[in-house]
C-alpha positions in Angstrom: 16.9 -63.8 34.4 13.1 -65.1 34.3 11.1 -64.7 31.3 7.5 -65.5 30.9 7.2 -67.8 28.1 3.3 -68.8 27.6 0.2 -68.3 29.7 -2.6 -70.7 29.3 -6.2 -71.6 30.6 -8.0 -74.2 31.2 -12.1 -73.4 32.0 -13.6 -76.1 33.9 -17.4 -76.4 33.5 -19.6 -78.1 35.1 -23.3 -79.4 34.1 -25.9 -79.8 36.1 -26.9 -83.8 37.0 -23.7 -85.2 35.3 -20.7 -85.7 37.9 -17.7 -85.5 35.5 -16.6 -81.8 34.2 -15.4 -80.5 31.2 -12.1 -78.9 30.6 -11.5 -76.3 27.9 -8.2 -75.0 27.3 -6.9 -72.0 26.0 -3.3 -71.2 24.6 -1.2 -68.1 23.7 -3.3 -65.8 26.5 -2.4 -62.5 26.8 0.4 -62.1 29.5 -0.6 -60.9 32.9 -4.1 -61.1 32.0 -6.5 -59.6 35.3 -8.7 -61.5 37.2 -12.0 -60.1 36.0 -11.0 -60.6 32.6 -10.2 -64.9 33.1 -13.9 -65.1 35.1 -15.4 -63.4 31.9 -13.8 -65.9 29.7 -14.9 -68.6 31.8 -18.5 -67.2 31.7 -18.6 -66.3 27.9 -17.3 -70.4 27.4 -20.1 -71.7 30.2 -22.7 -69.7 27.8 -21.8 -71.6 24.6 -22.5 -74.8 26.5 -25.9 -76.5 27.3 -28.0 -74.7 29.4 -27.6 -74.4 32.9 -23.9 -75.2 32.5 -21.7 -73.1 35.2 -18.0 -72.2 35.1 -16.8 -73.9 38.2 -13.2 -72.9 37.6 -10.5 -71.0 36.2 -6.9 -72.6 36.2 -4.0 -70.3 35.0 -1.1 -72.0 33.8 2.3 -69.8 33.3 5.7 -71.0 31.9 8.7 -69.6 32.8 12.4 -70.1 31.7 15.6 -69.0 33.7 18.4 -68.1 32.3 22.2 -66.9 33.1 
């Protein structure tokens, strides 16, 4: 039997004129969360940064047991 066990994030933003990115990452998400709502996370994180700083990226992490 599979059973979801966590979801986490990790937004990746990205400042203009400096080359490495920052991650952000996010624990204990919501199961099954939809699309629009991870790309409004990742837009509501870009906006606490400096300015001008973009979301580049989403990356949705899910673990999953099986069992007998």
């Amino acid at each position: 039997m599979k059973t979801l066990d966590s979801t986490k994030l990790t937004v990746v933003l990205k400042e203009p004129g400096v080359e490495k990115t920052k991650k952000q990452n996010l624990a204990n998400i919501t199961p099954n969360p939809e699309e629009a709502q991870i790309f409004d996370l990742g837009d509501i994180l870009a906006s606490f940064a400096p300015d001008a700083t973009i979301c580049e990226s989403v990356i949705k992490t899910e673990q999953v047991s099986y069992r007998k």
